[in-house]
Structures are given as C-alpha cells and as structure tokens.
C-alpha positions in Angstrom: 97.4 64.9 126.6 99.9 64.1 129.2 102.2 67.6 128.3 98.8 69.9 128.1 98.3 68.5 131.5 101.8 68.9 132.8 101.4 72.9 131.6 98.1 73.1 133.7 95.8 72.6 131.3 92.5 70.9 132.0 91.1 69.2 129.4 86.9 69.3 129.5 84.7 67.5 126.8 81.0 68.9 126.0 79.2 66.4 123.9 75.5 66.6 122.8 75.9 62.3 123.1 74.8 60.6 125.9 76.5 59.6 128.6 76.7 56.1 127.5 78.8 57.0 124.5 81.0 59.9 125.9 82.6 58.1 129.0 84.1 55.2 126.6 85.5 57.7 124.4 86.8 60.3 127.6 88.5 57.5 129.3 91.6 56.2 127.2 91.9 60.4 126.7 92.2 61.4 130.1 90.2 63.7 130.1 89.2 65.5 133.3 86.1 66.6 132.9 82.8 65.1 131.1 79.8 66.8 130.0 77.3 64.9 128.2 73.8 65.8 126.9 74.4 69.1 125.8 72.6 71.3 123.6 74.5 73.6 121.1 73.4 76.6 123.3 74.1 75.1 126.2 78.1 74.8 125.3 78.0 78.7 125.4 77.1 79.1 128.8 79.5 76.5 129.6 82.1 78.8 128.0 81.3 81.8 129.7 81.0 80.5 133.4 84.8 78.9 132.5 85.6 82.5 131.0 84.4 84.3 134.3 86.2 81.8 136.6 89.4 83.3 134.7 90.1 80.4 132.0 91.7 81.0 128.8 89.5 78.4 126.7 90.5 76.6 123.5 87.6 74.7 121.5 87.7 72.4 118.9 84.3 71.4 117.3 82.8 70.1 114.1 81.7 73.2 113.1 78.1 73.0 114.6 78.9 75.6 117.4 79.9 78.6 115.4 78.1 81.1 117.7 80.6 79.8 120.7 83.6 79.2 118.9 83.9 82.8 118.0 83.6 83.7 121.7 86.7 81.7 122.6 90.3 82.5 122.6 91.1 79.4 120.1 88.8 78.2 118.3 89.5 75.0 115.7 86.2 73.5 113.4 86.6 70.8 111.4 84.7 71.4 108.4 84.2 68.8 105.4 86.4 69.5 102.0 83.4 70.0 100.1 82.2 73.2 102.4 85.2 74.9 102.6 86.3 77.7 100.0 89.8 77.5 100.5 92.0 74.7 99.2 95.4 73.2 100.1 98.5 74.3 97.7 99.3 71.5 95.4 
C-alpha cells in the first residue's frame, strides 16, 4: 500500500458493511478514504463523481458490482471456481 501511495495513488474503500465493520478492516490497510453503507448503485455514482474530478479509477470487487466495474479503467472481480468457465492450465 505504502508504494501505490508513494506513486500518488489514493486508496478509497466502498463497502455495503457498516461502519462498525469497515473501520477495523481500513485501519491496519491505510487506507485513505472510507465509505461504508453503500448500496451496489450507489458505488457507481461514487465512480463517476471520482471520474469527473479527473481520476483514473481501479476497482476490485466480488463480482456483485458488474454494472460499475465495466465503467472503470481496471476493473478486478473475484469470482468463485465453480462460476467461472475458464480454468487454470494444469
């Protein structure tokens, strides 16, 4: 975290969990921004005002938020073994 922050890079969390359980997760990461609470539509707009303030933005996500991930520059989902078509080589 310490060299994406070096490069400039601010590292921003939206999670639909509480506040409660986000800030104990955040902390050891460094992260510099928290946003708990939100919806799966919400993470969108999120995207967009960050977009129109001149951001590049990467997303990594469980897969939930495919609507938003497409709209970002990188966009990683973690989907279980058992969705996914393609399997790793031997």
């Amino acid at each position: 975290m310490e060299i994406l922050r070096d490069e400039g890079i601010r590292l921003i969390m939206l999670t639909g969990d509480n506040e409660r359980t986000a800030r104990p997760v955040a902390q050891p990461l460094g992260l510099d921004e928290v946003h708990a609470g939100v919806l799966p539509q919400d993470n969108r707009a999120i995207v967009q005002q960050l977009q129109q303030q001149g951001h590049i933005v990467a997303m990594a996500d469980a897969g939930v938020n495919a609507p938003t991930l497409a709209q970002v520059a990188v966009g990683i989902a973690r989907v279980p073994a058992t969705m996914s078509r393609w399997k790793a080589p031997a």
